[in-house]
C-alpha distance (Angstrom), angle and dihedral (degrees) to the residues before:
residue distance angle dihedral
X1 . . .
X2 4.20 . .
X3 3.54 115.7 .
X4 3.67 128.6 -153.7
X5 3.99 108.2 -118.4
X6 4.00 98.7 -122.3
X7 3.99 110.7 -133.9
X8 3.46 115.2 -124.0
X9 3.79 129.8 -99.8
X10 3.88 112.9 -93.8
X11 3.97 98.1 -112.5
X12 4.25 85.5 52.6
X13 3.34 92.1 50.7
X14 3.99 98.5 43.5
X15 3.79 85.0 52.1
X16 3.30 99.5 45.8
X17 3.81 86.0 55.6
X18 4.13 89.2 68.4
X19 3.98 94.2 84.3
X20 3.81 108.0 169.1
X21 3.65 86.6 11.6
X22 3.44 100.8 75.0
X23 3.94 95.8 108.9
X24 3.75 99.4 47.6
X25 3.66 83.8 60.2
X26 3.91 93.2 51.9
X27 3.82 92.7 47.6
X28 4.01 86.8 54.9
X29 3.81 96.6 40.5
X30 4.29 87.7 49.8
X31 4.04 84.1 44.4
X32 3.57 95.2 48.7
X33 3.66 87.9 51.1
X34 3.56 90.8 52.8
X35 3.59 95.7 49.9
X36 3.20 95.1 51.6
X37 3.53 99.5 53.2
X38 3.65 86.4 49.4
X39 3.88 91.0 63.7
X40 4.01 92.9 46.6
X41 3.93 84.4 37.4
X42 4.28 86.7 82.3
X43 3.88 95.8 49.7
X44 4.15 87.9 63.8
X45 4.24 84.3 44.6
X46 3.61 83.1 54.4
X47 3.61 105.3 45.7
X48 3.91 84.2 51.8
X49 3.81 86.7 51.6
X50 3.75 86.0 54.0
X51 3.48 100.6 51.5
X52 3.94 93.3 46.4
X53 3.88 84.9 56.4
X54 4.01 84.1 49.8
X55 3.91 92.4 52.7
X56 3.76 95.6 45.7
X57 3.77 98.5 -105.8
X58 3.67 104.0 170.0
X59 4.23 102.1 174.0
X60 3.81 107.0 123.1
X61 3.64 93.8 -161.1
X62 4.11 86.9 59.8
X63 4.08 88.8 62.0
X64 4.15 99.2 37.5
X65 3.86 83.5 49.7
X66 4.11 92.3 42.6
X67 4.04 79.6 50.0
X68 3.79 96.3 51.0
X69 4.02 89.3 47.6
X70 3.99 87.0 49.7
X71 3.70 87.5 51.6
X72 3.74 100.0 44.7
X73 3.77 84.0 51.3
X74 4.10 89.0 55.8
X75 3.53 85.7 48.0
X76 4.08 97.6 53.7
X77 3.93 83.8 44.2
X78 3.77 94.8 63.1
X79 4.12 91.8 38.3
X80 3.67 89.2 53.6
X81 3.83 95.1 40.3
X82 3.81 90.7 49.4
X83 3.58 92.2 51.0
X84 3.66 105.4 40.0
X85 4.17 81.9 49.9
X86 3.59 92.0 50.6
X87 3.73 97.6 43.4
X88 3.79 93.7 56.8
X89 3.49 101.6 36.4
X90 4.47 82.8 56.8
X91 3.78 84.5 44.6
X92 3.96 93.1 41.6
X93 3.92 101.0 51.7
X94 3.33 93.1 42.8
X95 3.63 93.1 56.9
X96 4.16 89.4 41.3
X97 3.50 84.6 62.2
X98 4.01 98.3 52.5
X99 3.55 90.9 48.6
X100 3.93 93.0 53.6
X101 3.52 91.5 40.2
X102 4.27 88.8 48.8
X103 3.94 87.5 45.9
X104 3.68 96.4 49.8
X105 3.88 88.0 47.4
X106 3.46 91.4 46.1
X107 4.31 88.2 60.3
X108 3.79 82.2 62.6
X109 3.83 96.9 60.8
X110 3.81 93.4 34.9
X111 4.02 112.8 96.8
X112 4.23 104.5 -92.5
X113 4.05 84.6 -119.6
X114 4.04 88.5 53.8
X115 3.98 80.5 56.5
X116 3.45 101.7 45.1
X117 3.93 97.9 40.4
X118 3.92 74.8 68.6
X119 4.47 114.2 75.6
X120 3.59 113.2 -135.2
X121 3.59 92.5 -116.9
X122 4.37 92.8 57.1
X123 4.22 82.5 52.9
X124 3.55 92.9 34.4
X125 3.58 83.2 56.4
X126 3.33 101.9 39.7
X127 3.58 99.5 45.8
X128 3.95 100.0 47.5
X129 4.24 105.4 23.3
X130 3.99 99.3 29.3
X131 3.92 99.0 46.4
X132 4.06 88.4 43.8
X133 3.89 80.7 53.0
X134 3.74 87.0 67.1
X135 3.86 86.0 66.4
X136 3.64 100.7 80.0
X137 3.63 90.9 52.8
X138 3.64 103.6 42.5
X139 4.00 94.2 38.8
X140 3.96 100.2 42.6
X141 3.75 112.5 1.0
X142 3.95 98.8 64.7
X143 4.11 93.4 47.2
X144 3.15 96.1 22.7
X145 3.86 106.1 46.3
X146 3.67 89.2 41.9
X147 3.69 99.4 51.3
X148 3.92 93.6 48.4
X149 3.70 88.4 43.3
X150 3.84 94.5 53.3
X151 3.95 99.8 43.7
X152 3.96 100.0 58.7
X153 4.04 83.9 48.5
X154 3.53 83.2 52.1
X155 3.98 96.5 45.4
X156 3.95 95.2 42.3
X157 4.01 90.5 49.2
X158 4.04 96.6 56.1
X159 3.94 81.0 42.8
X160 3.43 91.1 63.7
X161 3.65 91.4 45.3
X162 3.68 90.4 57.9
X163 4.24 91.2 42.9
X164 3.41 126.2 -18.0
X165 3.55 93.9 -154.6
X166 3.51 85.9 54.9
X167 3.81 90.5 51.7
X168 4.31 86.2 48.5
X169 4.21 87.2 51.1
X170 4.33 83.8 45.8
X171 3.86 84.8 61.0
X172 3.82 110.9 40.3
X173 3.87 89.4 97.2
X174 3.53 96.7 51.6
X175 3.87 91.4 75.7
X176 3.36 94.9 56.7
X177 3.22 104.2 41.1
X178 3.92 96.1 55.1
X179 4.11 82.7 42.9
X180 4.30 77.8 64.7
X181 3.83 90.1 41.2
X182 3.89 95.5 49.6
X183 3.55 87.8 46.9
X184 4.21 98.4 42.7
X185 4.20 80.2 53.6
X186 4.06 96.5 51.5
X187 3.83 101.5 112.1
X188 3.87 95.8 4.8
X189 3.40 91.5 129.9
X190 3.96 98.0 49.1
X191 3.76 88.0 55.6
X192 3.34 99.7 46.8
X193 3.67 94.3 53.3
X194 3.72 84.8 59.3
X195 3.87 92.1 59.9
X196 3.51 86.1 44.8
X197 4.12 94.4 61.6
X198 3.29 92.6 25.4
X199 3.95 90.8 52.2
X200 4.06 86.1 42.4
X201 4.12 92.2 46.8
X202 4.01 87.7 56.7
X203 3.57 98.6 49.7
X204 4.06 94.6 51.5
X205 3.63 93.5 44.0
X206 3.98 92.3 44.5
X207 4.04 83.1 45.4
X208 3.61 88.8 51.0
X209 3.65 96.8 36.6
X210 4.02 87.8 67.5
X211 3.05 101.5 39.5
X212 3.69 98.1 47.9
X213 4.21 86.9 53.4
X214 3.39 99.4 118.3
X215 3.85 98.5 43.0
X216 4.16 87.6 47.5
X217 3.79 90.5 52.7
X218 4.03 99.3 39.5
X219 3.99 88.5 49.9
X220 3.79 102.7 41.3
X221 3.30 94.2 -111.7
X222 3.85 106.6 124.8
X223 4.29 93.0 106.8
X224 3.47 90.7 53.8
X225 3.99 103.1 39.2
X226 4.24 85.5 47.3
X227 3.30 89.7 46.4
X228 3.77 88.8 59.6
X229 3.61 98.2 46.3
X230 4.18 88.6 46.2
X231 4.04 80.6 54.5
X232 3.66 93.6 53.3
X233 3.74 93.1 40.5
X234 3.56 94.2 55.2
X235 3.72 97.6 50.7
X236 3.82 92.6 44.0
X237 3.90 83.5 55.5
X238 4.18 97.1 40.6
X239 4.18 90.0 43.2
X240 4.38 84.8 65.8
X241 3.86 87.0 29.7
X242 4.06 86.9 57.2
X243 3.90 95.6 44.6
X244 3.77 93.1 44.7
X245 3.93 85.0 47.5
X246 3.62 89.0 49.4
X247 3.34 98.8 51.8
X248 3.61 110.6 40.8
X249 3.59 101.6 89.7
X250 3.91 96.2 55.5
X251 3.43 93.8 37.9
X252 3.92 99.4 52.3
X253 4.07 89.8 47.3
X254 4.23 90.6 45.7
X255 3.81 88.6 50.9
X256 4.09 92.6 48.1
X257 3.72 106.6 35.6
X258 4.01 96.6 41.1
X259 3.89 97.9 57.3
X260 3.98 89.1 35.2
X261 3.88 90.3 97.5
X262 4.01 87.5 143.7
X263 3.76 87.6 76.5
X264 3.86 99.6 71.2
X265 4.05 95.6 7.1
X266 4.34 88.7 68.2
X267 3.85 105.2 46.0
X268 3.45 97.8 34.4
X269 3.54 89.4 46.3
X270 3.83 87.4 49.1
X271 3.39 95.4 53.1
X272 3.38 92.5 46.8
X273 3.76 88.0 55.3
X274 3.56 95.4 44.5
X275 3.90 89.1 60.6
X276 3.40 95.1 54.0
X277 4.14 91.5 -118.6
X278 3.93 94.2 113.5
X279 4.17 119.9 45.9
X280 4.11 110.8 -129.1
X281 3.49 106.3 -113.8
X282 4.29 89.4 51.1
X283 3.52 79.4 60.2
X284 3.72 98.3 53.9
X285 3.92 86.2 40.6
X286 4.23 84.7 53.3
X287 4.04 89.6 50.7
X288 3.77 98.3 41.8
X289 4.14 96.0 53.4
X290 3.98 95.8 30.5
X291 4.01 76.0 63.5
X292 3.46 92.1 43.4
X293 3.98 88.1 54.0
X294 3.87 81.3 61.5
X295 4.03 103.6 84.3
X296 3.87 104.0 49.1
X297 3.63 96.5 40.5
X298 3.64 77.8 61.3
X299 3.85 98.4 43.0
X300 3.47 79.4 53.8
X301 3.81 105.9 51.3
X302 4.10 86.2 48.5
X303 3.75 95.0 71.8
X304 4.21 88.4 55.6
X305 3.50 84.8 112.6
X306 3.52 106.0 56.0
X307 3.51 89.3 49.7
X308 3.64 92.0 59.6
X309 3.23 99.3 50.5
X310 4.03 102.2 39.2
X311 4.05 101.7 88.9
X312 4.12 74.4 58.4
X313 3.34 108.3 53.0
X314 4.25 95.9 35.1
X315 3.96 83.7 44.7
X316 3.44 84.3 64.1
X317 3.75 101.3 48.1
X318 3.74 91.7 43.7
X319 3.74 94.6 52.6
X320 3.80 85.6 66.1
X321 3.98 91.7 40.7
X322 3.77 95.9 44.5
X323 3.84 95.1 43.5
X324 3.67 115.8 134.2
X325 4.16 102.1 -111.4
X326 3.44 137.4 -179.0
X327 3.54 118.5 -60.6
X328 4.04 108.6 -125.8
X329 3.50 122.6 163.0
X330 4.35 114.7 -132.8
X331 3.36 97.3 -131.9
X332 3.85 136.5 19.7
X333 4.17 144.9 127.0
X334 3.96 114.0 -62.0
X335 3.52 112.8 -139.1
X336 3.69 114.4 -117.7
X337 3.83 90.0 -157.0
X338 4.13 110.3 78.9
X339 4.10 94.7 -156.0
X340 3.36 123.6 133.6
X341 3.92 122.0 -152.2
X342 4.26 117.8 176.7
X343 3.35 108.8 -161.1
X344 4.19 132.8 -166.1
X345 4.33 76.4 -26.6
X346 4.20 112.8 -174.1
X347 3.81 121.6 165.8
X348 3.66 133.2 178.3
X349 3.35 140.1 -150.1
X350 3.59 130.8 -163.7
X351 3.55 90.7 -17.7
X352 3.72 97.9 -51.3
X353 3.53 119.1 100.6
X354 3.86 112.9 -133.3
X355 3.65 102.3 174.8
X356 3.76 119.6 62.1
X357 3.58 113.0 -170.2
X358 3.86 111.7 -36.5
X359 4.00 121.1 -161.2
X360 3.80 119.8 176.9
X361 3.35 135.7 132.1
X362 4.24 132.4 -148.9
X363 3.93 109.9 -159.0
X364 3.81 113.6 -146.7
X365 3.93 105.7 -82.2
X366 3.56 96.4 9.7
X367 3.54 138.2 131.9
X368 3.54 128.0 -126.1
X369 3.52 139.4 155.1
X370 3.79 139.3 -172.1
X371 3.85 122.8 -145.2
X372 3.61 124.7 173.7
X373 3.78 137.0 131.9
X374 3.75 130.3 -52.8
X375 4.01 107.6 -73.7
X376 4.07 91.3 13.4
X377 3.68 95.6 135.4
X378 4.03 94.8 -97.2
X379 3.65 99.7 125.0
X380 4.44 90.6 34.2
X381 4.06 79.1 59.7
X382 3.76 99.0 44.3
X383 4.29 95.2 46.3
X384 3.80 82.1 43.7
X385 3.85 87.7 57.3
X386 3.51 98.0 38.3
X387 4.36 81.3 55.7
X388 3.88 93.6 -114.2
X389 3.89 91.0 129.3
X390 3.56 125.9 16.0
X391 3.86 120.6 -123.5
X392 3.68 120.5 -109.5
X393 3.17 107.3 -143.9
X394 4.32 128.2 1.8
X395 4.08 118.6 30.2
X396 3.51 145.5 -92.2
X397 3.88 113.2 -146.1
X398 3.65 137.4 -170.7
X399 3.68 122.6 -152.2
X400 3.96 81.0 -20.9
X401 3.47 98.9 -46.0
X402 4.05 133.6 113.7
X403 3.61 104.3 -114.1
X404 3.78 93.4 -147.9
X405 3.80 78.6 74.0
X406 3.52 104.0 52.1
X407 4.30 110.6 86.6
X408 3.74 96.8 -94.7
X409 4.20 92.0 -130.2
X410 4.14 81.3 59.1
X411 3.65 97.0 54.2
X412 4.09 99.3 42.8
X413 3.52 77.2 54.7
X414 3.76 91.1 61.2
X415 4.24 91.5 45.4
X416 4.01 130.9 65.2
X417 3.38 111.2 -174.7
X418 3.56 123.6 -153.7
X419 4.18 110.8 -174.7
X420 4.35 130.2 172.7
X421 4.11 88.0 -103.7
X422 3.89 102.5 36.1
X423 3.64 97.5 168.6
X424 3.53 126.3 -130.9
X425 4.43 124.3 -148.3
X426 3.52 115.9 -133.3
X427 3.49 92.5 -107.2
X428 4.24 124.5 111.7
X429 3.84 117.6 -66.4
X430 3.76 88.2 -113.3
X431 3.78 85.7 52.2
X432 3.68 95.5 51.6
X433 3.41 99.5 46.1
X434 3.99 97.0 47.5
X435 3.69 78.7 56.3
X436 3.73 77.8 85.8
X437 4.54 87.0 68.4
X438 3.17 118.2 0.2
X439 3.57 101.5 -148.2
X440 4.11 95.9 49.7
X441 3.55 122.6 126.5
X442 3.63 124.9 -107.7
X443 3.89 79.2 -116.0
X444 3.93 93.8 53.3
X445 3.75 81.5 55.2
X446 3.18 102.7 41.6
X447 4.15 87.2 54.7
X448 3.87 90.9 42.5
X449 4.31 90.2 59.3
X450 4.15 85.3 43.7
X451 3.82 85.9 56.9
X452 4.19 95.9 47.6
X453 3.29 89.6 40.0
X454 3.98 103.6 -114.7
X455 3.55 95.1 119.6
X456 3.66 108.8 93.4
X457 3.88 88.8 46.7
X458 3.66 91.8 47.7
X459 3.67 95.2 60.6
X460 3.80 85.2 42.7
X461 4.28 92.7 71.8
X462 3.59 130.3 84.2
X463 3.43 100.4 -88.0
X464 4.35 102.1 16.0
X465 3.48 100.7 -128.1
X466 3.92 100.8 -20.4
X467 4.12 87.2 74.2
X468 3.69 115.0 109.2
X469 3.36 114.4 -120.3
X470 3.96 97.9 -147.6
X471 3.96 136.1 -134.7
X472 3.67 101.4 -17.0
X473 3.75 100.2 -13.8
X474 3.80 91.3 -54.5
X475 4.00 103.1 153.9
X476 3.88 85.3 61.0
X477 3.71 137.0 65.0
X478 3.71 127.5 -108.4
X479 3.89 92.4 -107.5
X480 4.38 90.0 56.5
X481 3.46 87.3 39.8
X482 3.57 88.1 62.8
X483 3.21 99.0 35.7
X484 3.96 89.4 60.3
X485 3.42 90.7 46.2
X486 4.31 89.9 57.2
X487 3.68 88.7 46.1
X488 3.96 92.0 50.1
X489 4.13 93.4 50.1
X490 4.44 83.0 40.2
X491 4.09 90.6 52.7
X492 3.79 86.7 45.8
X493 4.25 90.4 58.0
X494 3.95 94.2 -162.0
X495 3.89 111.9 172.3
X496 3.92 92.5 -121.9
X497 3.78 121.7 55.0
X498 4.10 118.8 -163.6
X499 3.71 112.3 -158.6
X500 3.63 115.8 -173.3
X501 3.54 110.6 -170.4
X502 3.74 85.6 -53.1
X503 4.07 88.4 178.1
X504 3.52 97.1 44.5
X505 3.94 98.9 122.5
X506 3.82 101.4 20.3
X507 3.97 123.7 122.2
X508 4.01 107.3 -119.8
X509 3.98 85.5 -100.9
X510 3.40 99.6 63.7
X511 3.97 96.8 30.3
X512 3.77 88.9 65.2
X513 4.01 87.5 50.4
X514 3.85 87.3 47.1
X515 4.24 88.7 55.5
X516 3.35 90.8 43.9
X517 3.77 83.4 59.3
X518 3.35 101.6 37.3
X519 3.99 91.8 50.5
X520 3.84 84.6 56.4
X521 3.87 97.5 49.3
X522 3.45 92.4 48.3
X523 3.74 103.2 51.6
X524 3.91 111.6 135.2
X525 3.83 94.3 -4.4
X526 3.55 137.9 108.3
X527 3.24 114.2 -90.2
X528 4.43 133.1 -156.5
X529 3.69 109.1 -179.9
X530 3.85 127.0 -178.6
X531 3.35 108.4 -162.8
X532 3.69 132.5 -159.1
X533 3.91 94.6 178.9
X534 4.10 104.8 55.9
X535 3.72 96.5 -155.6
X536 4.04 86.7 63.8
X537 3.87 90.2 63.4
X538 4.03 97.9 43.1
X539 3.25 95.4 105.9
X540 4.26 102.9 47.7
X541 3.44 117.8 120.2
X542 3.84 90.6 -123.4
X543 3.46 126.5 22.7
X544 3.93 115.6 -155.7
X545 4.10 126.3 -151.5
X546 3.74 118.2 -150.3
X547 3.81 114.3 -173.3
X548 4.31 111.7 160.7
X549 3.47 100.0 -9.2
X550 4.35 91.7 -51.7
X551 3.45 134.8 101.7
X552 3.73 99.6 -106.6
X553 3.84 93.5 -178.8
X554 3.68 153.0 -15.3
X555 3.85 148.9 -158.6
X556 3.12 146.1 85.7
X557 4.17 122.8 -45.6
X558 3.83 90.5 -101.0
X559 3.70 92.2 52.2
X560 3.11 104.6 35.3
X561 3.92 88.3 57.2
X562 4.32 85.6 56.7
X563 3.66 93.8 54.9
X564 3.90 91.3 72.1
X565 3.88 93.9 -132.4
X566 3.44 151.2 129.0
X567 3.67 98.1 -64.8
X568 4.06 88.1 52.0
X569 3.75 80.3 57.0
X570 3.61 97.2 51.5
X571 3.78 96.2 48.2
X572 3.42 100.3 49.1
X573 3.86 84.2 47.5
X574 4.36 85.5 50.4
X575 4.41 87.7 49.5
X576 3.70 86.1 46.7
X577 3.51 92.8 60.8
X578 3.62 99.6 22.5
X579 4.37 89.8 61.9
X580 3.66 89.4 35.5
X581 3.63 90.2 60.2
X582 3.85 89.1 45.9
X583 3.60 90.8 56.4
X584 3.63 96.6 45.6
X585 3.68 99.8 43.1
């Protein structure tokens, strides 16, 4: 019979997340022990200052030297606290910063669709608030917890030695008190999910707020936009408001009547006294650690809300660490041969299949483009190519071979992709380009911008190619962006090129410098087009219709033109345009 693998709790997981770490943690979790049994160390030094008062003991040097134990004792307390903090919080960041660094690795292996099913803000969030969430558990919950849980065990068992009436009377809160807790945690979980969207709705529309600016202010549509992000503000504010609201009662009445052991500890105790069952100075011993009890039960009670809301916040992170990604082997034979063949290709997205059954082939060197209308499946085929998404059903092969079985590092390095919104880091030019190979020279990139054609503007900026380019290539216009973007995939010399409608949004000026550039980047390789203007593609060796996620047609420019079809339609739509624009300009 199959059984379902059962995930692991939250805390198991989060600890089995500390790797290498694993004895930093155990050095703070034995120090936090310590520590604490250094502060509850004192009570016992009073209760035997108590019952020397009790038996007459007059010697003064007795008490200074019961002091000076009392004080060493602080003193150990702080060490051990300061050390056990220290240790985990080394152990913790470091560990932070694997798990960030695994998650944003991860993105790379996940399908792009996975990724951009996802808003910026939800990752954003994720990434930077969620996995600093972690913090609080790694850094104080596991010494912390555990030490303050272990002492009162400790504490209430020698109790009981003493009396275990005594040790009943210690416990008589407790009851209660959890009664509070149970009922401060009833619908935790619903409202916390609220701060979770409502926390997730903020950051996208804050995300989208700025980057939207200039189309808010250009249409008049500032009241309406900031009247959005007010909206989302407030309920990301009211969702903790709520909780906090919610939980106040409970949580005031768990955190007084569970540490109030004095209420049943003193008159039972008296009684007890009173009838002669329980000597004086046990009962003084009883008081003095049942108050001693008092502080880590507490400690303990103040992390309630990080343990409601941990299964949230390491759901989160896992759901980017446990995503399904695409299956790439390590290792494995390279194909010498750079053709491409798609055979029998569908692909879905989101549940809705948008490629039904794609055959095409790309002979080594060739040139072949693939035109079709707005949301054919032209750009879904290229990213599919370019192994961005994996196919769902069919293959893609190159020089024969299924590319989900080539090491995925090995086939980028067979692809440059050129797209309309190549996107630029806000790094220098130089940087950005040499993104292209790492290990060029700052002549090899230098030479690779004098070859797109970005080099004369380059030197033109601020700082030539030291100037930061800013969030997303921002300080530069759409045409340099490109450009940059050309010379990147040129300095990176793959054998296959990918141009998706690379021109899209230039001005004629810089689309001709763009062609110039793309005729020189393409030289002798193999070469998959998608073109927006037709009379860039005229001249492929195959021309590729895409019409509802099929090929509709194929051939060359001449032939496709005698088959009466859609791609006649399209051109003479493109000439329309293209001598009304002459006649107009």
């Amino acid at each position: 019979m199959e059984t379902t693998k059962k995930s692991p709790s939250p805390m198991v997981w989060v600890l089995g997340q500390t790797g290498v770490h694993k004895g930093q943690y155990v050095l703070s979790v034995v120090l936090a022990v310590l520590g604490v049994a250094f502060s509850v160390a004192p009570y016992f030094v009073v209760a035997r200052i108590a019952a020397a008062l009790m038996a007459g003991q007059r010697d003064l040097s007795f008490y200074l030297t019961q002091c000076a134990v009392m004080a060493a004792l602080w003193l150990c307390r702080v060490l051990c606290h300061a050390f056990s903090t220290s240790t985990s919080h080394k152990a913790t960041f470091a560990v932070l910063g694997e798990i960030r660094k695994r998650c944003t690795e991860k993105l790379t292996r996940m399908p792009l669709g996975a990724v951009l099913e996802q808003s910026s803000g939800a990752l954003k969030n994720t990434l930077i608030e969620r996995i600093d969430s972690i913090e609080t558990t790694l850094a104080h919950i596991v010494p912390e917890v555990t030490a303050n849980l272990l002492i009162p065990i400790i504490i209430l068992i020698y109790i009981f030695v003493i009396d275990w009436r005594m040790g009943l009377a210690s416990l008589v809160t407790v009851p209660i008190g959890l009664f509070c807790y149970v009922f401060m945690m009833t619908g935790s979980a619903k409202f916390y999910q609220r701060t979770v969207s409502a926390t997730k709705a903020l950051n996208d529309t804050a995300v989208e707020y700025i980057n939207g600016i200039q189309v808010i202010k250009v249409f008049g549509k500032t009241k309406s936009s900031y009247d959005r992000f007010t909206h989302d503000a407030y309920e990301a504010a009211h969702s903790f408001i709520d909780w906090m609201r919610a939980c106040i009662l409970p949580m005031t009445f768990a955190m007084v009547v569970m540490p109030a052991t004095m209420v049943s500890v003193l008159p039972i105790g008296g009684l007890l006294v009173k009838g002669g069952s329980l000597a004086p100075t046990d009962f003084v011993t009883v008081i003095i650690l049942s108050v001693g009890v008092i502080t880590p039960l507490i400690t303990l009670m103040s992390y309630s809300d990080d343990f409601r809301t941990m299964g949230t916040i390491f759901g989160e992170v896992r759901g980017i660490l446990d995503a399904p990604e695409m299956e790439r082997p390590e290792d494995g034979d390279i194909p010498a041969d750079n053709s491409l063949k798609l055979a029998d290709v569908h692909f879905s997205y989101k549940d809705k299949e948008v490629l039904h059954g794609v055959d095409l082939e790309v002979p080594e060197g060739s040139f072949v483009a693939l035109v079709g209308p707005s949301g054919s499946g032209k750009s879904t085929i290229a990213r599919l190519i370019a192994s961005l998404w994996d196919v769902s059903g069919g293959s893609i092969t190159l020089g024969g071979m299924d590319i989900r079985k080539i090491p995925q590092e090995a086939y980028s390095d067979k692809i440059a992709f050129v797209s309309q919104d190549n996107y630029l880091f806000n790094m220098t030019v130089r940087e950005n380009i040499r993104l292209g190979r790492p290990d060029a020279s700052d002549a090899e990139v230098e030479e690779a911008a004098r070859q797109s054609g970005c080099h004369d503007f380059i030197l033109g900026l601020e700082n030539g190619y030291d100037t930061m380019v800013g969030s997303s290539g921002g300080h530069l216009s759409g045409g340099e962006r490109q450009r940059i973007s050309i010379a990147r995939a040129m300095l990176k010399a793959a054998p296959i090129v990918i141009l998706d409608e690379a021109t899209a949004y230039t001005d004629p000026e810089n689309e001709a410098v763009i062609q110039r550039s793309v005729s020189k980047l393409t030289e002798g390789k193999t070469l998959i087009v998608i073109a927006h203007r037709l009379s860039t593609v005229v001249d492929a060796d195959r021309i590729y219709v895409v019409r509802d996620g099929v090929i509709d047609d194929s051939g060359t420019h001449e032939e496709l033109l005698k088959h009466h079809g859609l791609y006649e339609t399209m051109w003479n739509a493109h000439i329309a345009v293209r001598d009304g624009g002459e006649i107009h300009g």
